[in-house]
C-alpha positions as CSV (number, residue, x, y, z in Angstrom):
1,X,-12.6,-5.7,-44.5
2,X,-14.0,-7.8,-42.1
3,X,-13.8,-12.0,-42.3
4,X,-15.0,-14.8,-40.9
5,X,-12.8,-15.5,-37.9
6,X,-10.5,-18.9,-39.0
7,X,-12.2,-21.9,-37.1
8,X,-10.8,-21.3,-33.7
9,X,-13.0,-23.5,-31.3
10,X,-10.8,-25.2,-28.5
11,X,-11.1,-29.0,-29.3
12,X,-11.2,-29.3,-25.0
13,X,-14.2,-27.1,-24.8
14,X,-15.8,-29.4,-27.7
15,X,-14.6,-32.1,-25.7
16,X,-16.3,-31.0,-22.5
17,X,-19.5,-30.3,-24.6
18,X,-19.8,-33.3,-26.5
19,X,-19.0,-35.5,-22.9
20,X,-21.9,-34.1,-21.0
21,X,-24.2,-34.0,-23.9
22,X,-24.0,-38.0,-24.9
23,X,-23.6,-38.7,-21.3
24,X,-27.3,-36.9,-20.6
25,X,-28.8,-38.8,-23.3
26,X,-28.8,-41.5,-21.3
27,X,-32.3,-41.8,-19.0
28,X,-31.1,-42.1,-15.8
29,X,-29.0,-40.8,-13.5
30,X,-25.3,-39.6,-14.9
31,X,-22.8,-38.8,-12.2
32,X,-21.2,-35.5,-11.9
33,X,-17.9,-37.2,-11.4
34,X,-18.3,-38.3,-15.3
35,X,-18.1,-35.0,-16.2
36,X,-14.7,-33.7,-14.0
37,X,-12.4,-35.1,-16.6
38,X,-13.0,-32.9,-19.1
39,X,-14.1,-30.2,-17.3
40,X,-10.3,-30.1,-15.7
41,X,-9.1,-30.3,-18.9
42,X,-10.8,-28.1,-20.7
43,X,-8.8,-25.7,-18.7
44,X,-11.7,-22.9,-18.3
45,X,-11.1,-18.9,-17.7
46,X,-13.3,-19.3,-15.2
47,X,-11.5,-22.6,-13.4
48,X,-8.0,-21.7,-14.0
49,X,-6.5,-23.8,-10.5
50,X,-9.2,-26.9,-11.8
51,X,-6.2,-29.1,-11.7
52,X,-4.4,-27.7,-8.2
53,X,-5.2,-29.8,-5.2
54,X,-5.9,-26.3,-3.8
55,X,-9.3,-24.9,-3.4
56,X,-10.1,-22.5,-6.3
57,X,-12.3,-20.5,-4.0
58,X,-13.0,-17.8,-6.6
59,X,-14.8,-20.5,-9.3
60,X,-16.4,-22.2,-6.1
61,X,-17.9,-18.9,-5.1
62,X,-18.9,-18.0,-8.8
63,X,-20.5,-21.5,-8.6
64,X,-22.7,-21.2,-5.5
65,X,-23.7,-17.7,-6.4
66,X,-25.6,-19.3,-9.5
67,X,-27.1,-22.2,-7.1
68,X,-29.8,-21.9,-4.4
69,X,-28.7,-21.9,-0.7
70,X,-30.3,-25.1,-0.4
71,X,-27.6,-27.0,-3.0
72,X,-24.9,-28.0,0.1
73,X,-28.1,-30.6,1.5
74,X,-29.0,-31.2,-2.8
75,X,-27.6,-34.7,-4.4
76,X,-29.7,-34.6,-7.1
77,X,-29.9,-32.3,-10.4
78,X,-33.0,-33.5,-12.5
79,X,-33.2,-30.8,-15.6
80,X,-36.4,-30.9,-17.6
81,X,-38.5,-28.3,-19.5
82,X,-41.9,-28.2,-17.9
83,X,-44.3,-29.0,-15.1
84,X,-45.8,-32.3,-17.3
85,X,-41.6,-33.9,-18.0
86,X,-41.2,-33.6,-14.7
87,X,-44.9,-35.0,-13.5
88,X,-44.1,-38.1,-15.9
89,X,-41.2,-38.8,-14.4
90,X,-42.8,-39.2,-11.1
91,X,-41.8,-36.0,-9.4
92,X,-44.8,-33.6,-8.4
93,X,-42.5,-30.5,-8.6
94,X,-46.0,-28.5,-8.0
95,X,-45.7,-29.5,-4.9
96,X,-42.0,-29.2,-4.4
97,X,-40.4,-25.3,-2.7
98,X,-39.6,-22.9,-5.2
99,X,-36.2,-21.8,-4.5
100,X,-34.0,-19.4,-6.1
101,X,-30.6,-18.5,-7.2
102,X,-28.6,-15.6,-6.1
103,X,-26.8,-15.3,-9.9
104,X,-28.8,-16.5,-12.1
105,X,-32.9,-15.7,-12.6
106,X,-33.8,-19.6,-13.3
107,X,-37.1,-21.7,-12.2
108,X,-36.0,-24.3,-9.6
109,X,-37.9,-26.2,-7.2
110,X,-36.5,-28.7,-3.8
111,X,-38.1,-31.4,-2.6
112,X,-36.6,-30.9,1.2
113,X,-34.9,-33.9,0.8
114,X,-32.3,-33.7,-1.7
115,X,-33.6,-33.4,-5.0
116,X,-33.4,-30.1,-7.4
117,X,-35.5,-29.6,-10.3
118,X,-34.2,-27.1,-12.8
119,X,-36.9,-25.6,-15.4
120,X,-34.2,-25.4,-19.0
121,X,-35.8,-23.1,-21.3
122,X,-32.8,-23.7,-24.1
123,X,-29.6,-25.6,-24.6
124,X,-27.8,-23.0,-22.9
125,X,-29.6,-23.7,-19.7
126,X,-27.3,-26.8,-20.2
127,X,-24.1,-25.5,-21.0
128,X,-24.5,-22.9,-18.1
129,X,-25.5,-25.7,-15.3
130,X,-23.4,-29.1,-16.1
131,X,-20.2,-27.0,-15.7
132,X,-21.4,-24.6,-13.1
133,X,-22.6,-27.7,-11.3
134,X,-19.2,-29.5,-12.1
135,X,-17.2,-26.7,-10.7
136,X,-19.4,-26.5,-7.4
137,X,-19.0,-30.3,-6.8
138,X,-14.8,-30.4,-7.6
139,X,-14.0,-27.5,-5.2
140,X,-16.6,-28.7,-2.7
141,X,-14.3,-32.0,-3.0
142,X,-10.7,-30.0,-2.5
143,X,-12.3,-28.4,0.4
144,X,-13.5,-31.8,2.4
145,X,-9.9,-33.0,1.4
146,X,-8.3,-30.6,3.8
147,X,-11.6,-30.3,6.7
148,X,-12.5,-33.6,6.8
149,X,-9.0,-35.1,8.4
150,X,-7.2,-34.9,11.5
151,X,-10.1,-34.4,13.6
152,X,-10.6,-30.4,12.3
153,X,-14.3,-31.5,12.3
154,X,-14.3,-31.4,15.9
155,X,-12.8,-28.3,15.7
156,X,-15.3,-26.6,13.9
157,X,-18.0,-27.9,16.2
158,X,-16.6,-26.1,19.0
159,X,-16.2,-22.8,17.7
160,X,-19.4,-20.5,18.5
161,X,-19.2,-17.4,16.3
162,X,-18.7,-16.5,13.0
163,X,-15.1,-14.6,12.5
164,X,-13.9,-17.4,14.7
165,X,-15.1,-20.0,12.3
166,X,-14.0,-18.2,9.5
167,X,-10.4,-17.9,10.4
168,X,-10.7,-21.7,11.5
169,X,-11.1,-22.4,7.9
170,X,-8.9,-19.4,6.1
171,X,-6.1,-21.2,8.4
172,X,-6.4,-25.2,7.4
173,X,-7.2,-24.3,3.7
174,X,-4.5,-21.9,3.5
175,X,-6.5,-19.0,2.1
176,X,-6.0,-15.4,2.2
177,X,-8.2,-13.4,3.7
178,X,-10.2,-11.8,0.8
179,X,-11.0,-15.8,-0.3
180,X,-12.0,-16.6,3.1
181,X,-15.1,-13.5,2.8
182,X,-15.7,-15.1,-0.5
183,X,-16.2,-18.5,0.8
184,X,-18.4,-17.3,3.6
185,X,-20.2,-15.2,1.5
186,X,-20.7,-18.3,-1.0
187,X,-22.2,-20.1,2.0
188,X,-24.1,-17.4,3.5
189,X,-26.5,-18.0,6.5
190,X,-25.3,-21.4,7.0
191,X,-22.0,-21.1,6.8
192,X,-21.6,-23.0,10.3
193,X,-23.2,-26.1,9.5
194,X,-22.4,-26.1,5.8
195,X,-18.4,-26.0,6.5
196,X,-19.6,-29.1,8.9
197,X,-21.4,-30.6,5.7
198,X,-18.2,-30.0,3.7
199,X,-16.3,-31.3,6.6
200,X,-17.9,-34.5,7.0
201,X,-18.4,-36.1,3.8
202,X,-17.2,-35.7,-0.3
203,X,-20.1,-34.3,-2.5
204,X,-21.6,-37.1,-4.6
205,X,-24.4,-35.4,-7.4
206,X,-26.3,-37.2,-9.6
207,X,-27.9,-35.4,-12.9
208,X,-30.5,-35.8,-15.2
209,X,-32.3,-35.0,-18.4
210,X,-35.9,-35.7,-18.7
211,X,-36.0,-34.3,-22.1
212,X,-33.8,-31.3,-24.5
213,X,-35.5,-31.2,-27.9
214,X,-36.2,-28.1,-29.6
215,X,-39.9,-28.6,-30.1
216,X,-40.0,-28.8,-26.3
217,X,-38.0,-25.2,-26.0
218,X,-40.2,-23.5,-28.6
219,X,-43.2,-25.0,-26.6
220,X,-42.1,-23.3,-23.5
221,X,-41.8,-19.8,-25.5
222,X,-45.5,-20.1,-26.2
223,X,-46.4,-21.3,-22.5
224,X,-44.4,-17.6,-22.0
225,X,-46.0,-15.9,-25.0
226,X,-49.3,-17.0,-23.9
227,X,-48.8,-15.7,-20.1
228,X,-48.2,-12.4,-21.6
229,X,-50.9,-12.1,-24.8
230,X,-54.0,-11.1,-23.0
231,X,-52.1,-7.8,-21.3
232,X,-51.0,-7.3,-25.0
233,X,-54.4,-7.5,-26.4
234,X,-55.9,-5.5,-23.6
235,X,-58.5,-2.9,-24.4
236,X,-58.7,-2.7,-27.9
237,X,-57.8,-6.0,-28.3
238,X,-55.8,-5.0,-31.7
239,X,-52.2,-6.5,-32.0
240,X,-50.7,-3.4,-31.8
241,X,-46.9,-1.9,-32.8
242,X,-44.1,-2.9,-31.0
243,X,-40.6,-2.1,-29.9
244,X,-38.8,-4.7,-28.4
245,X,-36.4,-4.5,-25.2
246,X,-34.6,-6.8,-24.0
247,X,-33.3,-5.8,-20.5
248,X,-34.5,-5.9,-16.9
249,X,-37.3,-5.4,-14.8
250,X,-36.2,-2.0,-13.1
251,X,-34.7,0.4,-15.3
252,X,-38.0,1.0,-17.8
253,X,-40.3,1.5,-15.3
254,X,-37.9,3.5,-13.3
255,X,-37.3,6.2,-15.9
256,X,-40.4,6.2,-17.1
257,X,-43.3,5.5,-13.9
258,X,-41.7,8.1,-11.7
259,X,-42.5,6.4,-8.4
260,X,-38.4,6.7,-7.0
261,X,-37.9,10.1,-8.1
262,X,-41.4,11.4,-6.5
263,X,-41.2,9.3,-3.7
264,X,-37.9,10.8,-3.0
265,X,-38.3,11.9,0.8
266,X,-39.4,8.5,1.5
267,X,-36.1,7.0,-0.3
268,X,-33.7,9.6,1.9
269,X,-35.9,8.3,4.8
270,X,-34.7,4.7,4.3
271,X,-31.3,5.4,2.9
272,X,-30.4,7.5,6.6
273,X,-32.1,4.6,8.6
274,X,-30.5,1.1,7.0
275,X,-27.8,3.1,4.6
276,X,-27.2,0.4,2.3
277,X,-23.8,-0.1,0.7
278,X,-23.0,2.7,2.5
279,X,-25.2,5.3,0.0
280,X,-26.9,7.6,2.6
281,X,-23.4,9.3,2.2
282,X,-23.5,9.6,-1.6
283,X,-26.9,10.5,-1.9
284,X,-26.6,13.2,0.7
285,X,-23.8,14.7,-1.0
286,X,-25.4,14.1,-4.6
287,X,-28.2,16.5,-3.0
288,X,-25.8,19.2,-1.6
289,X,-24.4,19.1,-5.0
290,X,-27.9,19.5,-7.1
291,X,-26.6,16.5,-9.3
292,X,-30.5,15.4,-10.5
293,X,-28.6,12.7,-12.4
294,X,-26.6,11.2,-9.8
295,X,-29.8,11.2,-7.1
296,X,-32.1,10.0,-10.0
297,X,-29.9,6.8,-10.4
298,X,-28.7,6.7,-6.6
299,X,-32.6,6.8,-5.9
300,X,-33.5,3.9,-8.4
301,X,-31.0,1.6,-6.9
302,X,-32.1,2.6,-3.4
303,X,-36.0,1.5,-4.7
304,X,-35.3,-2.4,-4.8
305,X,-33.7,-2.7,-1.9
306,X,-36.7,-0.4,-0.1
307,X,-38.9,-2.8,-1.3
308,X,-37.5,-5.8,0.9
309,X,-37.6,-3.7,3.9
310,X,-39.1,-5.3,6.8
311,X,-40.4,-2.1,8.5
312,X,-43.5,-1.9,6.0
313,X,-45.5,-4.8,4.5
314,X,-43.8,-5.8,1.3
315,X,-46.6,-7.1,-0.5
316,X,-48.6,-3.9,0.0
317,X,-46.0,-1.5,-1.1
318,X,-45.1,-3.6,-4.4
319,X,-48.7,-3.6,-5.1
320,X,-48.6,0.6,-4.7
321,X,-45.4,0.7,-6.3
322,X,-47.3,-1.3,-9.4
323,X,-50.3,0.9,-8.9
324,X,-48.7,4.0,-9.5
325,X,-46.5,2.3,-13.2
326,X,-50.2,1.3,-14.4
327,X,-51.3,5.4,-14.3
328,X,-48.5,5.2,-16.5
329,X,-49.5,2.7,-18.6
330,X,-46.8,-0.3,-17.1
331,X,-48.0,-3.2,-15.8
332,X,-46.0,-6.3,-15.0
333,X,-46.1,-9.5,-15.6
334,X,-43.7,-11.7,-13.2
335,X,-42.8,-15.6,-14.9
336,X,-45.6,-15.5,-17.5
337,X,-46.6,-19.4,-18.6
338,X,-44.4,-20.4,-15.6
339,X,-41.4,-19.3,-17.6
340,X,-38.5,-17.0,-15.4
341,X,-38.4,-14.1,-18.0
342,X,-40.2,-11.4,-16.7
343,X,-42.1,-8.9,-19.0
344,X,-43.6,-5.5,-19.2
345,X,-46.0,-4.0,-21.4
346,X,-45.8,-0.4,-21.6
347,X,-48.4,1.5,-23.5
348,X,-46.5,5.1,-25.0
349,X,-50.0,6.9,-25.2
350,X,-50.7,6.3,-21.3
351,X,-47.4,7.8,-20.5
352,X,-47.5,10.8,-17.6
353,X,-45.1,12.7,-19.2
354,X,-44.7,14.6,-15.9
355,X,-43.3,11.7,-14.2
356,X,-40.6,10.4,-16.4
357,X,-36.9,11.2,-16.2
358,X,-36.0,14.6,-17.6
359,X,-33.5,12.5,-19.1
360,X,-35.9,11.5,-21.0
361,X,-37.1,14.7,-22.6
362,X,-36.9,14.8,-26.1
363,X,-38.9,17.2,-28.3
364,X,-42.7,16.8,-29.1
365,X,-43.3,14.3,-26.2
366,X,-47.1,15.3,-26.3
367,X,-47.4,14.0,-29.8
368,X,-47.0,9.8,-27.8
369,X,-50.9,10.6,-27.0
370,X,-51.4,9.7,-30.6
371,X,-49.4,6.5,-30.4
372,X,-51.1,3.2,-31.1
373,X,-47.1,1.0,-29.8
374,X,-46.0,-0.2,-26.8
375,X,-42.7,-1.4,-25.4
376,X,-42.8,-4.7,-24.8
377,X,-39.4,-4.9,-22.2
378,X,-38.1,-8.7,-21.4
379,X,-36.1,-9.2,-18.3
380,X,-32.8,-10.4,-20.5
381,X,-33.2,-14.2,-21.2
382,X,-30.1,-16.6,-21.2
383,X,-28.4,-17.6,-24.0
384,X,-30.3,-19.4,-26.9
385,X,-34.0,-18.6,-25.0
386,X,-33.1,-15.4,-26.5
387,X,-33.7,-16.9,-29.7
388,X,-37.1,-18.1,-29.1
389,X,-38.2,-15.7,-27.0
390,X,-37.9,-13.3,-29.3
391,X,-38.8,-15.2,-32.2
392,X,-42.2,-16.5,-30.7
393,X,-42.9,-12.3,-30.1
394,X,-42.6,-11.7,-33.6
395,X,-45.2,-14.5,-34.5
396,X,-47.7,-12.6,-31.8
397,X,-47.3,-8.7,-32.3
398,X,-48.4,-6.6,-34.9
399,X,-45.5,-4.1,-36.6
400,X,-42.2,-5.0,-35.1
401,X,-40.6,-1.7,-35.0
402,X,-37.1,-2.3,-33.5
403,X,-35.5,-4.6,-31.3
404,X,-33.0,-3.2,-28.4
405,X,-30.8,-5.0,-26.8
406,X,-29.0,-4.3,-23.2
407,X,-26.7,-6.8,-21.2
408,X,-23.9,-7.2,-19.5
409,X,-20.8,-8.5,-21.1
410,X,-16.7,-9.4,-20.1
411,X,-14.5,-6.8,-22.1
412,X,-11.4,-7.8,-22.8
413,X,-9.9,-4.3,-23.8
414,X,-12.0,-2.2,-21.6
415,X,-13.0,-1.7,-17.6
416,X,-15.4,-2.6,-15.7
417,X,-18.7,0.2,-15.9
418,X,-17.4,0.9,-19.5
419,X,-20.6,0.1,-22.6
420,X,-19.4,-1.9,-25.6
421,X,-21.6,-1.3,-28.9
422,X,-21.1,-3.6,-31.7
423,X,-21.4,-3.6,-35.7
424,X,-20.2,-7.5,-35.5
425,X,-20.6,-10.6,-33.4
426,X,-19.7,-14.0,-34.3
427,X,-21.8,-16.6,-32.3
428,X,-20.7,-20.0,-31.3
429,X,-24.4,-21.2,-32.0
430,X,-24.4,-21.3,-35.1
431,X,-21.0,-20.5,-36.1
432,X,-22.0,-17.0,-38.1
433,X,-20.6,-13.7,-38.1
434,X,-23.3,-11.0,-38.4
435,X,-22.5,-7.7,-39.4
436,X,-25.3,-5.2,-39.3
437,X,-25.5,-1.4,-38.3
438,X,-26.4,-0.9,-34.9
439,X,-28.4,1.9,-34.7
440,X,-26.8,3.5,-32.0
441,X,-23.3,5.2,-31.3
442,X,-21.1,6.6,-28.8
443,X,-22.5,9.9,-28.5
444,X,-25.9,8.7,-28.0
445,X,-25.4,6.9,-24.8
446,X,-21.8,9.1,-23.8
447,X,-24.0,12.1,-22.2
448,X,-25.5,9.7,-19.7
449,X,-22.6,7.7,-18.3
450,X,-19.6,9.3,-16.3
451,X,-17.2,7.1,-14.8
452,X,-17.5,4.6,-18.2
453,X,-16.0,5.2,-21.6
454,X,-18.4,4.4,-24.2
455,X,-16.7,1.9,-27.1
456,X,-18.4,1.9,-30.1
457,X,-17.4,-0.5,-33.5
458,X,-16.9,-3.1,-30.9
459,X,-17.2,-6.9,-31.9
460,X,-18.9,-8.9,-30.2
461,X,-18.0,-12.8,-29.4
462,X,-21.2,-14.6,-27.9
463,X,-20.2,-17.4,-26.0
464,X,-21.8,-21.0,-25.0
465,X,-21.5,-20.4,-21.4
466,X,-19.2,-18.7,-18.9
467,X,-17.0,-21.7,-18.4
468,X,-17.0,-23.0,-21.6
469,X,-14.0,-20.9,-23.1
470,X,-10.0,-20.6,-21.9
471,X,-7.6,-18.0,-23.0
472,X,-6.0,-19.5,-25.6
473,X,-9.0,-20.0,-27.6
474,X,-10.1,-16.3,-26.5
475,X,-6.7,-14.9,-27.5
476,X,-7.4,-16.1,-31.3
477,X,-10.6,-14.0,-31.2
478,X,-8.5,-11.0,-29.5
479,X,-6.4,-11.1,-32.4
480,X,-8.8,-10.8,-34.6
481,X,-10.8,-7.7,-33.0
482,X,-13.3,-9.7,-30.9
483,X,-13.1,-7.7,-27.4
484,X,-17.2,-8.2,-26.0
485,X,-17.6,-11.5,-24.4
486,X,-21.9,-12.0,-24.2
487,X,-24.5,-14.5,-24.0
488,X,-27.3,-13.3,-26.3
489,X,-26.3,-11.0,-29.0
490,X,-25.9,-14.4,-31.7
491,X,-29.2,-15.7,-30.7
492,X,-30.8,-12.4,-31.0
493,X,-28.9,-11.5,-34.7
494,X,-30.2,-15.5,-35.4
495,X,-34.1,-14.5,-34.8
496,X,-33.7,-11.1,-36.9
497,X,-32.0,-13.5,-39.6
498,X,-35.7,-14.9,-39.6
499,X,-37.4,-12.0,-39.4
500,X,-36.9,-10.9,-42.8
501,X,-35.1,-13.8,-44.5
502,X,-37.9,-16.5,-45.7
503,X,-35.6,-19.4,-44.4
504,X,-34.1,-20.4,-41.1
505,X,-30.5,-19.0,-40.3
506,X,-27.8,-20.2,-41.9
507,X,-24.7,-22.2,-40.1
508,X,-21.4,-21.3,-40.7
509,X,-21.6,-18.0,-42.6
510,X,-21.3,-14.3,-42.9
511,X,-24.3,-12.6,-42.4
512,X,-24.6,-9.1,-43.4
513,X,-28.1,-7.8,-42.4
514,X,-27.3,-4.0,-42.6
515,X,-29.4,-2.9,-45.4
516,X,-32.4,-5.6,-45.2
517,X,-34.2,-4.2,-41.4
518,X,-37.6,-2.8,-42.2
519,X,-37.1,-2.2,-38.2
520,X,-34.7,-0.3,-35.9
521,X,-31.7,-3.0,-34.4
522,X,-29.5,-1.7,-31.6
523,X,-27.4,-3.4,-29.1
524,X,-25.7,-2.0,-25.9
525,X,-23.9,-3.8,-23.3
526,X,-22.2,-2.9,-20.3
527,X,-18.9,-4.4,-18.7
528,X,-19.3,-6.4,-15.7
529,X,-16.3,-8.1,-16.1
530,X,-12.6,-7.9,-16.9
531,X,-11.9,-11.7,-16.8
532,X,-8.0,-11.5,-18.7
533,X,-6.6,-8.4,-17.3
534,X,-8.7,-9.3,-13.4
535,X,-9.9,-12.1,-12.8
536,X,-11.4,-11.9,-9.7
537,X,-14.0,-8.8,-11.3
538,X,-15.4,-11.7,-12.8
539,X,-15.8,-14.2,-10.2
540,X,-16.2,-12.5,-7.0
541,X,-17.5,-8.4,-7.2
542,X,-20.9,-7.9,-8.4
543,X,-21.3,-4.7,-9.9
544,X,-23.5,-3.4,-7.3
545,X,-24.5,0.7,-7.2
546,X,-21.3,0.7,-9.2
547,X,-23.1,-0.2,-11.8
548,X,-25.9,1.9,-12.1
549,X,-24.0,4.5,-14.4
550,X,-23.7,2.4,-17.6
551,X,-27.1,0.8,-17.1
552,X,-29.6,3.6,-16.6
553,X,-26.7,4.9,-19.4
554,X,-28.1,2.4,-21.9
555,X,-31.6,2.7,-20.6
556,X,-32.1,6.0,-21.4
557,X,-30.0,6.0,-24.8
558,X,-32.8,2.9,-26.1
559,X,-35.3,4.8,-24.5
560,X,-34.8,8.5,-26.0
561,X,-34.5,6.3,-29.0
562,X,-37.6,4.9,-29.3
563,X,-39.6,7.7,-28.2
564,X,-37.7,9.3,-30.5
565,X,-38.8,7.1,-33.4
566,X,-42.2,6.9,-31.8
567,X,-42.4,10.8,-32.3
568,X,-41.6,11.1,-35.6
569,X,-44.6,8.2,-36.5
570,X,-47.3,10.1,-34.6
């Protein structure tokens, strides 16, 4: 029988949470130093050496990777949620360099001269930037600590290449080798003069918050609803059915526009002349082997990185890439209202049916050309925009006819490249556990992966942030069958809630929404990380090609589903 897990939340997380919170409601200028306290003591998975006088390269390197390359020169973190915030508060950030973050898909903009502005579409925004920021700033500190004395700065100034420099630095911070790569990797192309910047001065940031109410995060969903409407309403203008995906911006359009897979000379072309990751190997042999599967998803990966090659114009062949999805009814709308969510739109009646993935072939396809739905596919939000994203959809659309989930999640009782699907998740938002019956199960996503088990009757645990948890709070959870660490499931099961209940969620509850979904609910995620049993899975490797098997292994499953579903309608 399942129960709501006893109340289990780490009074040092709270702590942490409740410090930066009444410290940002102040209007001006908090220093990140105010927050180190508790985030040392809140004694974070993720942050495990806070406390050690060492460098915690690992949490620095997770840190950067969800900053911009310009945050070594930054001293300045000014969080607000739209262009008129900011404008009010003096700062023309329409003016200001967009800049991006390796990690983590977030609207920023630099002034040049020292000042970020970070676009928060949610709280979680919050709760993923004061501690990643906190982190960034305390290791940066450990790091000047040992570089800055006894003249090493010198030192570093006279040493011309790279390997040199970064042996310099594995030596006086007493590294090993595989952190030192980290560290210049966290750095990359200015490692030289950013391991001067780190060895000249202590890292002194300032944050702010112009504004964090909820009216102001539901506004920005309809800025981003209304960027997206008029390609909804295009043609007949009717507000037509919908399924709802939230994923990414590659794997749809991938299985189902064809463009990879018919391009495919042209992807063997690229992968012999820059062999990235080392795949002109693998796809070679996948092609000696006649393994369509493993060249389908080889090729896909291949695609994005062909599309930042320098030997063609970029611009032009994204345009043809886009060209050839809208024959198949995709088109693509990049940051719609200014909001960092991309969406697609893809009409099941305009599908070429000879272009998709045979993976993808599922009887009486011809029947889609009846089909009045489309798939609207979200490029996964963070945390609690989840919520709103998907709440301000339902508001605009016609017949919501299911909602598909797919993200990457921390297993605790699994591997890396294995899926998770739930029939639980408890989520620290609001404090409910949600049981409903996910419409998916092992054997519908098991044919598609191969070097992944697929778990099914998982719970789920959706968390506040990636820092904001430490084992001993996540062993309570362990204990009680919780093994899927993820960000959006609870904000998701939240907006259902409201879908078909006549009042807002509930707080502190269990939810059963099993037999009350007019619509088809599944959820999927994939492991990325292992953060209890390896920790450096979770803060150094990206999944890379690796993990192409378990997502174009979800893809497919919530695609064959809905054209499945689709099928039987028409």
């Amino acid at each position: 029988m399942d129960r709501q897990p006893p109340r289990t939340t780490s009074n040092e997380i709270d702590l942490y949470i409740r410090t930066y919170y009444s410290l940002l409601r102040s209007t001006g200028e908090v220093w990140v130093r105010a927050f180190e306290e508790a985030h040392v003591f809140s004694s974070s998975s993720l942050h495990t050496h806070a406390r050690d006088s060492k460098p915690d390269v690992a949490a620095f390197a997770y840190a950067a990777g969800r900053l911009p390359s310009c945050m070594p020169v930054v001293r300045r973190v000014v969080l607000g949620q739209s262009h008129e915030q900011f404008e009010t508060a003096g700062m023309q950030v329409r003016e200001w360099n967009p800049t991006r973050a390796r990690g983590r898909r977030r609207a920023l903009r630099f002034d040049g001269h020292g000042t970020l502005a970070a676009f928060v579409t949610s709280v979680s925004d919050i709760d993923d930037l004061v501690p990643i920021v906190t982190a960034y700033q305390l290791e940066w500190n450990k790091m000047h600590q040992l570089l800055g004395t006894g003249g090493f700065e010198q030192v570093l100034a006279s040493i011309a290449s790279a390997p040199e420099l970064v042996e310099a630095v594995r030596d006086r911070l007493e590294i090993t080798a595989e952190d030192a790569t980290l560290l210049a990797r966290a750095f990359g192309d200015g490692l030289r003069e950013d391991f001067l910047r780190v060895a000249r001065a202590p890292l002194e940031l300032s944050m702010r918050l112009l504004n964090g109410s909820f009216l102001e995060y539901q506004r920005a969903a309809q800025r981003w609803w209304s960027g997206i409407e008029p390609a909804y309403l295009a043609g007949s203008g009717a507000r037509r059915a919908v399924y709802f995906v939230s994923s990414n911006t590659h794997s749809l359009s991938n299985l189902l526009g064809g463009y990879a897979l018919l391009h495919r000379p042209r992807m063997l072309e690229f992968a012999r002349r820059c062999d990235p990751e080392g795949l002109a190997g693998i796809l070679a042999a996948a092609i000696e082997r006649g393994d369509e599967a493993e060249i389908a998803n080889t090729t896909y990966y291949l695609l994005r990185q062909f599309l930042r090659d320098p030997e063609h114009d970029v611009r032009e062949t994204v345009a043809e890439v886009q060209q050839f999805d809208a024959e198949s009814g995709i088109v693509t709308i990049e940051s719609p209202g200014h909001i960092d969510v991309s969406t697609q739109i893809i009409e099941l009646a305009k599908l070429r049916l000879e272009r998709i993935d045979p993976r993808l072939h599922v009887p009486g396809l011809e029947r889609l050309r009846k089909s009045d739905a489309v798939v609207l596919n979200i490029d996964y939000p963070l945390g609690m925009s989840a919520y709103h994203h998907l709440s301000r959809v339902a508001q605009g659309v016609g017949e919501l006819r299911g909602v598909y989930v797919m993200g990457k999640a921390a297993t605790l009782n699994g591997r890396v490249g294995d899926t998770m699907i739930s029939t639980a998740a408890y989520d620290e938002h609001s404090q409910n556990t949600y049981l409903f019956r996910n419409s998916f199960v092992a054997a519908d996503v098991q044919p598609f992966v191969r070097s992944g088990t697929v778990l099914d009757n998982q719970k789920a645990l959706t968390v506040r942030g990636a820092f904001l948890q430490n084992r001993e709070y996540m062993s309570v959870f362990y204990r009680e069958g919780y093994t899927v660490l993820e960000m959006e499931s609870g904000p998701y099961l939240s907006s259902v809630y409201e879908l078909v209940h006549p009042d807002r969620h509930p707080k502190d509850e269990i939810v059963n929404l099993s037999n009350l979904l007019s619509f088809d609910l599944g959820l999927l995620h994939y492991a990325s990380d292992t953060p209890y049993s390896r920790r450096q899975s979770l803060l150094s490797k990206s999944l890379s090609y690796f993990g192409m098997d378990s997502t174009y292994g979800c893809a497919i499953a919530i695609m064959r589903k809905i054209l499945a579903n689709e099928i039987r309608r028409c």
